[in-house]
PDB file with one MODEL, atoms N, CA, C and O in Angstrom:
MODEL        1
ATOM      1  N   UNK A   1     -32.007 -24.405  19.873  1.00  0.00           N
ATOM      2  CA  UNK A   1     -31.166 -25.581  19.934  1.00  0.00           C
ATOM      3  C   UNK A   1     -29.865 -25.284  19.187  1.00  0.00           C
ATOM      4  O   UNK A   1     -29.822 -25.075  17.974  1.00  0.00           O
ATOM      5  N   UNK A   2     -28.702 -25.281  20.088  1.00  0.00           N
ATOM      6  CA  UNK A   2     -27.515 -25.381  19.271  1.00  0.00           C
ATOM      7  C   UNK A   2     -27.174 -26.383  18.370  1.00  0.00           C
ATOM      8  O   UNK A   2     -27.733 -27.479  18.420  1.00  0.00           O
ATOM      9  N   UNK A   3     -26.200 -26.087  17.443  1.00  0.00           N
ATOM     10  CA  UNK A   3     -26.259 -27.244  16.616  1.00  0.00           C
ATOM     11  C   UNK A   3     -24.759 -27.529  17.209  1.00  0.00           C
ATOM     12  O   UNK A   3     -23.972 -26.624  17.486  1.00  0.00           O
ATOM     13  N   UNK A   4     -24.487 -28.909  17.359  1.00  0.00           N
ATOM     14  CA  UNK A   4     -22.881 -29.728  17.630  1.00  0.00           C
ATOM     15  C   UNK A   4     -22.440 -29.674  16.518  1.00  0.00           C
ATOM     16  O   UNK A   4     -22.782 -29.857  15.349  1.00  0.00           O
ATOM     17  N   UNK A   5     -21.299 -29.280  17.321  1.00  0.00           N
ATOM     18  CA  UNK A   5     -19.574 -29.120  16.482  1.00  0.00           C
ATOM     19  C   UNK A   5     -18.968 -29.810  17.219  1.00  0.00           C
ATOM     20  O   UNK A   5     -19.156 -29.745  18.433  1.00  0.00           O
ATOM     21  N   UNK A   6     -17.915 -30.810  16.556  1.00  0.00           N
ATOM     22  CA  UNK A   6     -16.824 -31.603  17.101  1.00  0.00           C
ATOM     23  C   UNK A   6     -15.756 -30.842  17.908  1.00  0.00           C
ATOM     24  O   UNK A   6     -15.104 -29.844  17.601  1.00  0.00           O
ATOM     25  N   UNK A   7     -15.759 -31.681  19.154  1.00  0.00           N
ATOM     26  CA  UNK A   7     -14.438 -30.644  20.024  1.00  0.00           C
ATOM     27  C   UNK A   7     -13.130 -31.315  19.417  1.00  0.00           C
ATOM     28  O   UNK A   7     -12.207 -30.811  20.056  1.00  0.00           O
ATOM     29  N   UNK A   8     -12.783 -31.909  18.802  1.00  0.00           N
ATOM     30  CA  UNK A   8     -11.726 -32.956  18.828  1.00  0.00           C
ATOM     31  C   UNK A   8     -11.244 -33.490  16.897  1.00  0.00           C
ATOM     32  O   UNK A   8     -12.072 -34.347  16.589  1.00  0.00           O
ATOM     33  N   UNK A   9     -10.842 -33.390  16.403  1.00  0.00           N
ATOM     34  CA  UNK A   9     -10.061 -34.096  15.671  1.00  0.00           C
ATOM     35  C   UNK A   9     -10.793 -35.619  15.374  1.00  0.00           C
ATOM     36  O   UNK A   9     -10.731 -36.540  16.189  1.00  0.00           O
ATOM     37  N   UNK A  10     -11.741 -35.743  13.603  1.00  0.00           N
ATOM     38  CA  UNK A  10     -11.967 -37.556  13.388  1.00  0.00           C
ATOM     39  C   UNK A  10     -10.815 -38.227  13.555  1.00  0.00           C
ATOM     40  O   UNK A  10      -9.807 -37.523  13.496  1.00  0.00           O
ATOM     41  N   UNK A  11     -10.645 -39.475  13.761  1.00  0.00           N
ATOM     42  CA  UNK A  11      -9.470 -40.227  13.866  1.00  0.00           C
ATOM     43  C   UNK A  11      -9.414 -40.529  12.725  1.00  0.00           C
ATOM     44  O   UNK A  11     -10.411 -40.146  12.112  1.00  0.00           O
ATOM     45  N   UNK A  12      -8.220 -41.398  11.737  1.00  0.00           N
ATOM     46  CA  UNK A  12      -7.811 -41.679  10.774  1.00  0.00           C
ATOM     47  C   UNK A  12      -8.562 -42.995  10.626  1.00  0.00           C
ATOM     48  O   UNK A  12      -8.505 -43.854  11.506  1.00  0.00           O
ATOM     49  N   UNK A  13      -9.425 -43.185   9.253  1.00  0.00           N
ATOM     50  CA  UNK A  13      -9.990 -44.865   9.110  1.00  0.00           C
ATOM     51  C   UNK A  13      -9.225 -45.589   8.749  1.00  0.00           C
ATOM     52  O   UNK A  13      -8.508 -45.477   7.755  1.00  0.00           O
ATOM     53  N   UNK A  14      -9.297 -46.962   9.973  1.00  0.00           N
ATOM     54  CA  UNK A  14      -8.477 -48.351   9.832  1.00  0.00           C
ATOM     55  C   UNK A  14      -8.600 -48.626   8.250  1.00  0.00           C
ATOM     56  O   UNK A  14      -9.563 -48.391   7.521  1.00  0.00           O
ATOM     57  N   UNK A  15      -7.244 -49.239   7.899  1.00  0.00           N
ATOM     58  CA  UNK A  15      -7.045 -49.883   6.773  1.00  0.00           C
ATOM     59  C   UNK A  15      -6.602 -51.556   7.445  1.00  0.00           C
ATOM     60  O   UNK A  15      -5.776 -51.803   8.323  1.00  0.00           O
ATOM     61  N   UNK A  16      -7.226 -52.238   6.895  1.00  0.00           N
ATOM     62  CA  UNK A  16      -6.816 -53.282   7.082  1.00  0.00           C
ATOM     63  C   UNK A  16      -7.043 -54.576   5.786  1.00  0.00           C
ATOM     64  O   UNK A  16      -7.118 -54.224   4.608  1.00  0.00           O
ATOM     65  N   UNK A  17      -7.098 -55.472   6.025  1.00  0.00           N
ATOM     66  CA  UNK A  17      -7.213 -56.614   4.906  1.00  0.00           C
ATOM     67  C   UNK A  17      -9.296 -56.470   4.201  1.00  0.00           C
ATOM     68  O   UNK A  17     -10.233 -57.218   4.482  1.00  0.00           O
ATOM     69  N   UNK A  18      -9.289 -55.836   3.735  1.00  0.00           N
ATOM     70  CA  UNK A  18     -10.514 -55.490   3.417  1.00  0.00           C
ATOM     71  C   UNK A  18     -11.414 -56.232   2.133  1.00  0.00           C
ATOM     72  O   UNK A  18     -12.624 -56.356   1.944  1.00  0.00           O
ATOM     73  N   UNK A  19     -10.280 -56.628   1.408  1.00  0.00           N
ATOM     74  CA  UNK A  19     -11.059 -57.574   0.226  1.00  0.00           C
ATOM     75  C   UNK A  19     -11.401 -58.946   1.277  1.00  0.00           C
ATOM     76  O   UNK A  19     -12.540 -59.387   1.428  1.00  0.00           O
ATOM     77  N   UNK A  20      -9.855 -59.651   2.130  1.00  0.00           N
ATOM     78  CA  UNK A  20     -10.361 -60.318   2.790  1.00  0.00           C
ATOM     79  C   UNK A  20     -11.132 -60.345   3.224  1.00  0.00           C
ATOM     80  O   UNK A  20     -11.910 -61.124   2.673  1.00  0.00           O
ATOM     81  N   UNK A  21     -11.603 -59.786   4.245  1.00  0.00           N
ATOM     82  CA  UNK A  21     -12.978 -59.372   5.164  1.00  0.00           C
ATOM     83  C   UNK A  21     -14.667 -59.598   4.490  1.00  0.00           C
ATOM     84  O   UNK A  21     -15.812 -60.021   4.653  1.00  0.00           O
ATOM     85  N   UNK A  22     -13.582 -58.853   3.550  1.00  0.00           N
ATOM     86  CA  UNK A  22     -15.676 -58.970   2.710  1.00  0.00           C
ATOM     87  C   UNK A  22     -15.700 -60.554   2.553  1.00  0.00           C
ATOM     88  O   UNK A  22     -16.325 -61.319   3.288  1.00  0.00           O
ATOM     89  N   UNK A  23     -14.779 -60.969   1.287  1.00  0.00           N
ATOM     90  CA  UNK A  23     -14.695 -62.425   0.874  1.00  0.00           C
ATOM     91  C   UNK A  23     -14.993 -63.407   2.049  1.00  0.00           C
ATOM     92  O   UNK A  23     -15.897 -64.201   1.788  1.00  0.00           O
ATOM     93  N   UNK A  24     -14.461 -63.522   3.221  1.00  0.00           N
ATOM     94  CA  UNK A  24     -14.489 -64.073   4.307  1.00  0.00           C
ATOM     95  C   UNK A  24     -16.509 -64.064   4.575  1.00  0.00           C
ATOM     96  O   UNK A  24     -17.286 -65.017   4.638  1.00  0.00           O
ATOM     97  N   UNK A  25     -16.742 -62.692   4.664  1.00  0.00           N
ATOM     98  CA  UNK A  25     -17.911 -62.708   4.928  1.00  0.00           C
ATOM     99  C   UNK A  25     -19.349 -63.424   4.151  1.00  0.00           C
ATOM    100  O   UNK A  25     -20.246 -64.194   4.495  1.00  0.00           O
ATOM    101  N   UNK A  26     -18.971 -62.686   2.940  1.00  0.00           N
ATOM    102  CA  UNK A  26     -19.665 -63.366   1.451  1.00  0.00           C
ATOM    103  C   UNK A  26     -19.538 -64.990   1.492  1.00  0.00           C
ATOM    104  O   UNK A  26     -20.646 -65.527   1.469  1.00  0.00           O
ATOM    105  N   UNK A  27     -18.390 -65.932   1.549  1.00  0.00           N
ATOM    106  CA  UNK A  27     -18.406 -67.145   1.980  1.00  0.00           C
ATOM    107  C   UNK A  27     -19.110 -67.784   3.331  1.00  0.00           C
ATOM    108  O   UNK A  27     -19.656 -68.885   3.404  1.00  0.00           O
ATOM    109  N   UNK A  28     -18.998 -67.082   4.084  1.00  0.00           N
ATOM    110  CA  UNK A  28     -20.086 -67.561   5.163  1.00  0.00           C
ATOM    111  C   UNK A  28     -21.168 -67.230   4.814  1.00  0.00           C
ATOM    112  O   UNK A  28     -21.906 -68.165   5.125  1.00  0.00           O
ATOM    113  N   UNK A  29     -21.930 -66.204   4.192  1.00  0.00           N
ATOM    114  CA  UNK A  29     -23.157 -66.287   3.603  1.00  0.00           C
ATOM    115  C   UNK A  29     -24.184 -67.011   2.688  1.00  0.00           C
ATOM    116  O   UNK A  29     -25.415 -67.026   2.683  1.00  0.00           O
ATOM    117  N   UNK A  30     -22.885 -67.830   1.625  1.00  0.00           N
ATOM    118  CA  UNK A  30     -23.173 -68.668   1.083  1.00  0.00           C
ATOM    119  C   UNK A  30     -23.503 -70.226   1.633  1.00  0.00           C
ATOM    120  O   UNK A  30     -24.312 -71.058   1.221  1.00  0.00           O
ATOM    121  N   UNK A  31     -22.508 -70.266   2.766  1.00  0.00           N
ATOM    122  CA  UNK A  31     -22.391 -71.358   3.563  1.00  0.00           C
ATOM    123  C   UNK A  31     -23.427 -71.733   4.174  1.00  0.00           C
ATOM    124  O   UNK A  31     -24.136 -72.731   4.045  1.00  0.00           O
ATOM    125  N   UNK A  32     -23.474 -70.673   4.998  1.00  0.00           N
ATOM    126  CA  UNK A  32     -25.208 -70.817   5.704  1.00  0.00           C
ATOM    127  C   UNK A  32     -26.197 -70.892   4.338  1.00  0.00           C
ATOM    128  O   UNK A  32     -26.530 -71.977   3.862  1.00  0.00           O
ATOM    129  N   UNK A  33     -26.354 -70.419   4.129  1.00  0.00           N
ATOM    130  CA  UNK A  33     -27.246 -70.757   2.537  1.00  0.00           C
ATOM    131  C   UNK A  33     -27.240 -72.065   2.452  1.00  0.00           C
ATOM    132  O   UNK A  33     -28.085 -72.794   2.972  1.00  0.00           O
ATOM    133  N   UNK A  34     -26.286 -72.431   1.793  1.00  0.00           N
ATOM    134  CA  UNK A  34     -26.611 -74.030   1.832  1.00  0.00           C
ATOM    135  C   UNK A  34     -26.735 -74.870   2.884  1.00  0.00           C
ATOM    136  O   UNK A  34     -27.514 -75.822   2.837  1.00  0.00           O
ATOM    137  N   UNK A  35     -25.905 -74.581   4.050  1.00  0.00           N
ATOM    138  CA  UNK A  35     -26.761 -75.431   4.858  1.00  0.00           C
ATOM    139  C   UNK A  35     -28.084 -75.648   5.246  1.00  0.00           C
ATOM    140  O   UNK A  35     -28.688 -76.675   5.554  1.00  0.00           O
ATOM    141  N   UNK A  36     -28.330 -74.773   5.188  1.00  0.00           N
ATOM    142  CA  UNK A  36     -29.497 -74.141   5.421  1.00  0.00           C
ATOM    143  C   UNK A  36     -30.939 -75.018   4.460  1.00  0.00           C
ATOM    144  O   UNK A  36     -32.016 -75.483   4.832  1.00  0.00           O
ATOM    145  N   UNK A  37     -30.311 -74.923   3.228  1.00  0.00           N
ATOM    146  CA  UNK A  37     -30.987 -75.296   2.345  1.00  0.00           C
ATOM    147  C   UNK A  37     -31.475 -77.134   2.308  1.00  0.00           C
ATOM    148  O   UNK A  37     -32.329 -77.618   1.565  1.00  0.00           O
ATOM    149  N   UNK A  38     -31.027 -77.530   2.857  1.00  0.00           N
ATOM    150  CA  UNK A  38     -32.005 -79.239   2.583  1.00  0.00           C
ATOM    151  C   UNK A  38     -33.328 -78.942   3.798  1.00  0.00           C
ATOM    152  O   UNK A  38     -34.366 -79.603   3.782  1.00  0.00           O
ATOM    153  N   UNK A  39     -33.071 -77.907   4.744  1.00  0.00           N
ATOM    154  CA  UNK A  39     -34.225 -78.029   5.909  1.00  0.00           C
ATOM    155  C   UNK A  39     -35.357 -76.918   5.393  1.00  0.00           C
ATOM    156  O   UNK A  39     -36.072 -76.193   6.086  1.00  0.00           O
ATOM    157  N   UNK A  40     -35.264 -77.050   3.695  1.00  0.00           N
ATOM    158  CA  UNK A  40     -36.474 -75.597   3.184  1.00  0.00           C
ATOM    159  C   UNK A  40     -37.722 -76.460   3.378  1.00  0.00           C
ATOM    160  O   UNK A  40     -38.508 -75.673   3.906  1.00  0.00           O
ATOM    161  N   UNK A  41     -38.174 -77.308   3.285  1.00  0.00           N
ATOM    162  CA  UNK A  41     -39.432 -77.733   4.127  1.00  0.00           C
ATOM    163  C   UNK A  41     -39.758 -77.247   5.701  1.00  0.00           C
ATOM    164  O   UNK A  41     -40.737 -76.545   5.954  1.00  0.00           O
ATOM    165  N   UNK A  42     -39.038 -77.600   6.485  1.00  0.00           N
ATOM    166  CA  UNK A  42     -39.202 -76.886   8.014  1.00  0.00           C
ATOM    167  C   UNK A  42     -39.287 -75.110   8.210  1.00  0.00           C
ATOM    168  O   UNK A  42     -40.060 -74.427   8.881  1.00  0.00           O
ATOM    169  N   UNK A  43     -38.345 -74.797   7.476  1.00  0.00           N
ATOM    170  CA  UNK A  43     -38.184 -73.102   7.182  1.00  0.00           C
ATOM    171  C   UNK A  43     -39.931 -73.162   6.736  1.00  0.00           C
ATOM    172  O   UNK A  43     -40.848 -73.145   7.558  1.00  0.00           O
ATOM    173  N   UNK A  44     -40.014 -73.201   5.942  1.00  0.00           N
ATOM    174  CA  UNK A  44     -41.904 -73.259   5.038  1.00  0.00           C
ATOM    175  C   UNK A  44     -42.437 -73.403   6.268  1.00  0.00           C
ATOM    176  O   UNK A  44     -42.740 -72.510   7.059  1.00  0.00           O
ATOM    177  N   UNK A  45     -42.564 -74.899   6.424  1.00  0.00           N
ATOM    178  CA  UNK A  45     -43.626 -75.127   7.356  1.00  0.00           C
ATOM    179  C   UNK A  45     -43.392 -74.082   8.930  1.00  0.00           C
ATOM    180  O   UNK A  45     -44.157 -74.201   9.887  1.00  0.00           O
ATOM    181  N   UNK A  46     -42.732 -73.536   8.924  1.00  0.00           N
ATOM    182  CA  UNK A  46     -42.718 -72.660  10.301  1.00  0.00           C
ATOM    183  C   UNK A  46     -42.508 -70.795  10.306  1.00  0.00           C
ATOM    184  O   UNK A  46     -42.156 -69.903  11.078  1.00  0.00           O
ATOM    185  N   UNK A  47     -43.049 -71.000   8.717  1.00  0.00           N
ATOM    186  CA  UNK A  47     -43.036 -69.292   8.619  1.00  0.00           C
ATOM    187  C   UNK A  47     -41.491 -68.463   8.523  1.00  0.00           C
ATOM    188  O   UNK A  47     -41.444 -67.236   8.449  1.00  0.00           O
ATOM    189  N   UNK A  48     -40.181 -69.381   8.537  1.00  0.00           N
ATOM    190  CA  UNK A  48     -38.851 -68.939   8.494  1.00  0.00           C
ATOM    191  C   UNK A  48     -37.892 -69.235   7.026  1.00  0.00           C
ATOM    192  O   UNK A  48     -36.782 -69.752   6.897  1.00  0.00           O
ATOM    193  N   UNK A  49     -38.733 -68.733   6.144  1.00  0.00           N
ATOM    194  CA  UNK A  49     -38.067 -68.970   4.994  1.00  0.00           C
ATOM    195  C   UNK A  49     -37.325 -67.966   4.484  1.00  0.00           C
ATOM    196  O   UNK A  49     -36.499 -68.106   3.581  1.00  0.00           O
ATOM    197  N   UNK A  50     -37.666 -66.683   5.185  1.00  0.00           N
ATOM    198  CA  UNK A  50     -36.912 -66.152   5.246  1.00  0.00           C
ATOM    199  C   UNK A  50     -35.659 -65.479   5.789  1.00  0.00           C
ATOM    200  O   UNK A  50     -35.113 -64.379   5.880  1.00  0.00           O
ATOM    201  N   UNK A  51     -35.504 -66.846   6.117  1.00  0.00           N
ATOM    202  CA  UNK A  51     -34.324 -67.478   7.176  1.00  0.00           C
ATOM    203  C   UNK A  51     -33.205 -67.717   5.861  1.00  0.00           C
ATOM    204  O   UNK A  51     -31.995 -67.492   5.905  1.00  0.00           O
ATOM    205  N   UNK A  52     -33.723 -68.061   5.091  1.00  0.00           N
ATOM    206  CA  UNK A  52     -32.700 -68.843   3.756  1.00  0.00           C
ATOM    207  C   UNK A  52     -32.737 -67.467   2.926  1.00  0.00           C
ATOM    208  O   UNK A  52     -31.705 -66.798   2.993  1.00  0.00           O
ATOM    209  N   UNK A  53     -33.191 -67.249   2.592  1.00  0.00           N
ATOM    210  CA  UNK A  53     -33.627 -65.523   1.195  1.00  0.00           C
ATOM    211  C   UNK A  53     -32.368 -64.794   2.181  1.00  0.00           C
ATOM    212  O   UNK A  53     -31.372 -64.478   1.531  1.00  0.00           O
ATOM    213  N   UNK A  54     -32.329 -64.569   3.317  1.00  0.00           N
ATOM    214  CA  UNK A  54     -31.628 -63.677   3.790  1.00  0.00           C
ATOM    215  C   UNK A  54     -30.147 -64.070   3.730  1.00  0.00           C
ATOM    216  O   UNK A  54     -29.348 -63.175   3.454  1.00  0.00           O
ATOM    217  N   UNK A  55     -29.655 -65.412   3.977  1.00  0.00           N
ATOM    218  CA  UNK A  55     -28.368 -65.427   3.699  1.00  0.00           C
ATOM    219  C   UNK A  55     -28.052 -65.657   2.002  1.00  0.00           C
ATOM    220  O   UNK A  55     -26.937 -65.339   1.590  1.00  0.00           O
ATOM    221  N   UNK A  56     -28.903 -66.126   1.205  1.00  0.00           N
ATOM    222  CA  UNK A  56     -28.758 -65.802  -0.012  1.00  0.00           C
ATOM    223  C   UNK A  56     -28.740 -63.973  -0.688  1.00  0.00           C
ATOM    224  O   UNK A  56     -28.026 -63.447  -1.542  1.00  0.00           O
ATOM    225  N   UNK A  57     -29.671 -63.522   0.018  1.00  0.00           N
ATOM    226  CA  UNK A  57     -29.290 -61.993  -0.727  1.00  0.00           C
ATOM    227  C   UNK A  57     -27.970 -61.694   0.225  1.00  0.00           C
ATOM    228  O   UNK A  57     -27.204 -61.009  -0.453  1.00  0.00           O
ATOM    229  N   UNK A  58     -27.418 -61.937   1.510  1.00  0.00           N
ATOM    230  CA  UNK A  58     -26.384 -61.653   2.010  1.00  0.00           C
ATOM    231  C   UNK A  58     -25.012 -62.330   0.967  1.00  0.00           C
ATOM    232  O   UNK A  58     -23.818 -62.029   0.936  1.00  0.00           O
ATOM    233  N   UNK A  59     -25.584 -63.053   0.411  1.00  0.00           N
ATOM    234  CA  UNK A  59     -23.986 -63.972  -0.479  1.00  0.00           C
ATOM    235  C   UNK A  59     -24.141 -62.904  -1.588  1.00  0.00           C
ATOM    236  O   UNK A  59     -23.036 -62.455  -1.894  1.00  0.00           O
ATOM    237  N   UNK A  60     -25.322 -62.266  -2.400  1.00  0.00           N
ATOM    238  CA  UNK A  60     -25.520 -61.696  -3.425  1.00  0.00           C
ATOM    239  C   UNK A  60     -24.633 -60.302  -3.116  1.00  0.00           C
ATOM    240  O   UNK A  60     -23.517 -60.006  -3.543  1.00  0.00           O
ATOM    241  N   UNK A  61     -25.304 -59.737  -2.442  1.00  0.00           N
ATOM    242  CA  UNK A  61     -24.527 -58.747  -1.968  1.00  0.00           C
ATOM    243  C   UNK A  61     -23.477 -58.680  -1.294  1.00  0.00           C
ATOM    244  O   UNK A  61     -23.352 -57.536  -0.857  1.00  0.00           O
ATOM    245  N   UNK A  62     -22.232 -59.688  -0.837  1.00  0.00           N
ATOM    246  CA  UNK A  62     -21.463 -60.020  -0.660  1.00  0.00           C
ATOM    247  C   UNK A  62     -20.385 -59.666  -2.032  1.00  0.00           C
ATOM    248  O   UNK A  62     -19.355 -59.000  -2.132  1.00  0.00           O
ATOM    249  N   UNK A  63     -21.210 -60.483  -3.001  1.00  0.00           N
ATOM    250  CA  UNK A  63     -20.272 -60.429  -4.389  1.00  0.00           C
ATOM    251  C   UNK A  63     -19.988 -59.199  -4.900  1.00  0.00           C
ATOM    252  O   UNK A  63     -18.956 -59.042  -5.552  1.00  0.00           O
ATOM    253  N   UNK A  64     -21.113 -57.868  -4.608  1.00  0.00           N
ATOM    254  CA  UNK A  64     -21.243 -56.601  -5.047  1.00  0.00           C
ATOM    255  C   UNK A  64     -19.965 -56.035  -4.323  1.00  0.00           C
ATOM    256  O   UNK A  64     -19.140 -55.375  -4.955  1.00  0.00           O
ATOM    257  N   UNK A  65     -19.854 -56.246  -3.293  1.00  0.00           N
ATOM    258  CA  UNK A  65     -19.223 -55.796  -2.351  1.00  0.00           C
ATOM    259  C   UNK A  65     -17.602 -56.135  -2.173  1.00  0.00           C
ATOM    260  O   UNK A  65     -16.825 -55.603  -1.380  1.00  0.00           O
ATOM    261  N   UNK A  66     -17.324 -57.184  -3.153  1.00  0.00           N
ATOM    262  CA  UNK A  66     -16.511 -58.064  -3.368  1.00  0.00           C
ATOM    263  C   UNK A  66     -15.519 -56.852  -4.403  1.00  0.00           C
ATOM    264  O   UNK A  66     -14.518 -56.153  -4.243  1.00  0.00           O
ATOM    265  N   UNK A  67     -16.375 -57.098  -5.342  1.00  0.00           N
ATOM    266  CA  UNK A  67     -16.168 -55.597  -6.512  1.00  0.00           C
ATOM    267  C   UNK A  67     -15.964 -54.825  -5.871  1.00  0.00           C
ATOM    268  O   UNK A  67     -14.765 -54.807  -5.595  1.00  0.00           O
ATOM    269  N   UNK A  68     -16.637 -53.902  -5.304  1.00  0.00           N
ATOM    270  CA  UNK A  68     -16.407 -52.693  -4.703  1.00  0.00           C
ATOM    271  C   UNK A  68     -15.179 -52.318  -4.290  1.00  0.00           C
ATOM    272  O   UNK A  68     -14.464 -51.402  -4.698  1.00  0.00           O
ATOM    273  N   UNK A  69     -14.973 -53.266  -3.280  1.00  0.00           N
ATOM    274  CA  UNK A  69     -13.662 -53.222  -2.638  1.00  0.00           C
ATOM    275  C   UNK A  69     -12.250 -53.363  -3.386  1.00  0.00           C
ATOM    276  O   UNK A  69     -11.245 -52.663  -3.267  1.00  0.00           O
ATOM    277  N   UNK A  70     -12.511 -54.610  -4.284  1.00  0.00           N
ATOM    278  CA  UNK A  70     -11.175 -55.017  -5.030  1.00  0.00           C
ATOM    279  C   UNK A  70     -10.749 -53.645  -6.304  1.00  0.00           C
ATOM    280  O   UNK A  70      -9.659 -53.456  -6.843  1.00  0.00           O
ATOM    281  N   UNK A  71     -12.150 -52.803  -6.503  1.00  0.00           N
ATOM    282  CA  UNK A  71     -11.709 -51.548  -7.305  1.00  0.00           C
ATOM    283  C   UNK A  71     -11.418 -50.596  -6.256  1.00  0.00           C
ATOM    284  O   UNK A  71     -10.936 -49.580  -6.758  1.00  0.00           O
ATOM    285  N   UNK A  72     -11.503 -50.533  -5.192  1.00  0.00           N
ATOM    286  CA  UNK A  72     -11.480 -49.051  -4.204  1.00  0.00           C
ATOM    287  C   UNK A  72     -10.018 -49.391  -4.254  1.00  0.00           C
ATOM    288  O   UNK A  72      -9.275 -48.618  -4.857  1.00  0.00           O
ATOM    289  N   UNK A  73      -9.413 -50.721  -3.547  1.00  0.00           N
ATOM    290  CA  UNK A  73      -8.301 -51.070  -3.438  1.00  0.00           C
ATOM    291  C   UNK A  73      -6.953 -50.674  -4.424  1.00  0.00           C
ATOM    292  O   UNK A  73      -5.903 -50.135  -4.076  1.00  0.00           O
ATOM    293  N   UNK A  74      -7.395 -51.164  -5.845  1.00  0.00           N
ATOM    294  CA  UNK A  74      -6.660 -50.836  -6.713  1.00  0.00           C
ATOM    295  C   UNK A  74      -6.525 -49.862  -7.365  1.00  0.00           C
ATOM    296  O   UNK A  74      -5.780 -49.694  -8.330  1.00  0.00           O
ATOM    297  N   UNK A  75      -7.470 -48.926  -6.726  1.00  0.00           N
ATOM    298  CA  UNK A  75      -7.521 -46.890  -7.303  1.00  0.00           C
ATOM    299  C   UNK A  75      -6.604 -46.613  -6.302  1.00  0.00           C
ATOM    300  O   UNK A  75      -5.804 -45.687  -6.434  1.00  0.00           O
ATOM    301  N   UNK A  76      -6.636 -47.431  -5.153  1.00  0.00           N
ATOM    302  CA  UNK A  76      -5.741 -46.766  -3.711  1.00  0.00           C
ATOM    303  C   UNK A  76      -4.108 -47.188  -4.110  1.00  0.00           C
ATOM    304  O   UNK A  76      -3.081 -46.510  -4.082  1.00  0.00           O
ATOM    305  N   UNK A  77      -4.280 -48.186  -4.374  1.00  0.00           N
ATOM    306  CA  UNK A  77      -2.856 -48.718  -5.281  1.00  0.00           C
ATOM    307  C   UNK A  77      -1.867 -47.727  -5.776  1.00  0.00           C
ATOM    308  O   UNK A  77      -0.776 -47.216  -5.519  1.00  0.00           O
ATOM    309  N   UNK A  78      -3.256 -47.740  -6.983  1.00  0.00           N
ATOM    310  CA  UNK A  78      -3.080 -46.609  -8.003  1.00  0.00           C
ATOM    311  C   UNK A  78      -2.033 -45.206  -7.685  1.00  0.00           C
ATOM    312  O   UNK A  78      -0.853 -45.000  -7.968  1.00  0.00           O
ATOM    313  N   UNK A  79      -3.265 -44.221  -6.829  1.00  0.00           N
ATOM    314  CA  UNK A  79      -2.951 -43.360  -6.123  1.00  0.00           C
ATOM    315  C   UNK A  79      -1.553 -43.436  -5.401  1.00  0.00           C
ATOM    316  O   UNK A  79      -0.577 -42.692  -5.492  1.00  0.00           O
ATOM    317  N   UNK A  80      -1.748 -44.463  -4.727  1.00  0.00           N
ATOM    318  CA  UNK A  80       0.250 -44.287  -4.247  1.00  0.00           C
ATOM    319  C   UNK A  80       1.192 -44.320  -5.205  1.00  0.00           C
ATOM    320  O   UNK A  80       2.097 -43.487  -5.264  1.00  0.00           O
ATOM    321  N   UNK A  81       1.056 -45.228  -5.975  1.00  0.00           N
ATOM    322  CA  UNK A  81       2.049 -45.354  -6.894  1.00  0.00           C
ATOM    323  C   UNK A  81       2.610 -44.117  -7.847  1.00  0.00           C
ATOM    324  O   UNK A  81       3.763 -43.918  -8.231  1.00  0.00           O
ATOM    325  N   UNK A  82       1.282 -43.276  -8.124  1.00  0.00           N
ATOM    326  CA  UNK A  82       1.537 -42.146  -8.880  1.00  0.00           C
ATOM    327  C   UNK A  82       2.585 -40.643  -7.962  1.00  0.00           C
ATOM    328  O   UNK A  82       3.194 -39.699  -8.466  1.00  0.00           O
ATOM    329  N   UNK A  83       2.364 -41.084  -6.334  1.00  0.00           N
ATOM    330  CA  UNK A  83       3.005 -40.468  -5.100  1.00  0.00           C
ATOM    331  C   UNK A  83       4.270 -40.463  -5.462  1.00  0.00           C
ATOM    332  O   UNK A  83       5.129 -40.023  -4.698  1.00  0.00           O
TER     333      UNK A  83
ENDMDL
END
């Protein structure tokens, strides 16, 4: 079995509004969360409670991600500025 090699050149990764994006996302996670949350009797009673856990660890990890980005961002800052 040969092993693949790229015929072609990776393309350059999109930069775009990226703290946005996450934040955007992380807020809808929370959102659904709470909506979500007055119907935690029905979720229970129908075996989908982890219907709710999931957009709550999605808001949790949202916030991680929140960080992540707002430091990648400002090393990238960084980096130009020193250019």
């Amino acid at each position: 079995m040969a092993k693949w090699t790229p015929q072609h050149e990776a393309p350059e990764p999109l930069e775009g509004p990226v703290v946005a994006t996450i934040t955007g996302g992380t807020i809808l996670w929370f959102v659904l969360f709470l909506v979500q949350l007055p119907f935690y009797g029905w979720f229970d009673d129908h075996g989908h409670l982890w219907w709710l856990w999931t957009c709550l660890a999605g808001g949790g990890l949202g916030l991680i991600g929140i960080w992540y980005v707002r430091k990648r961002d400002a090393a990238i800052k960084r980096s130009e500025a020193v250019r």
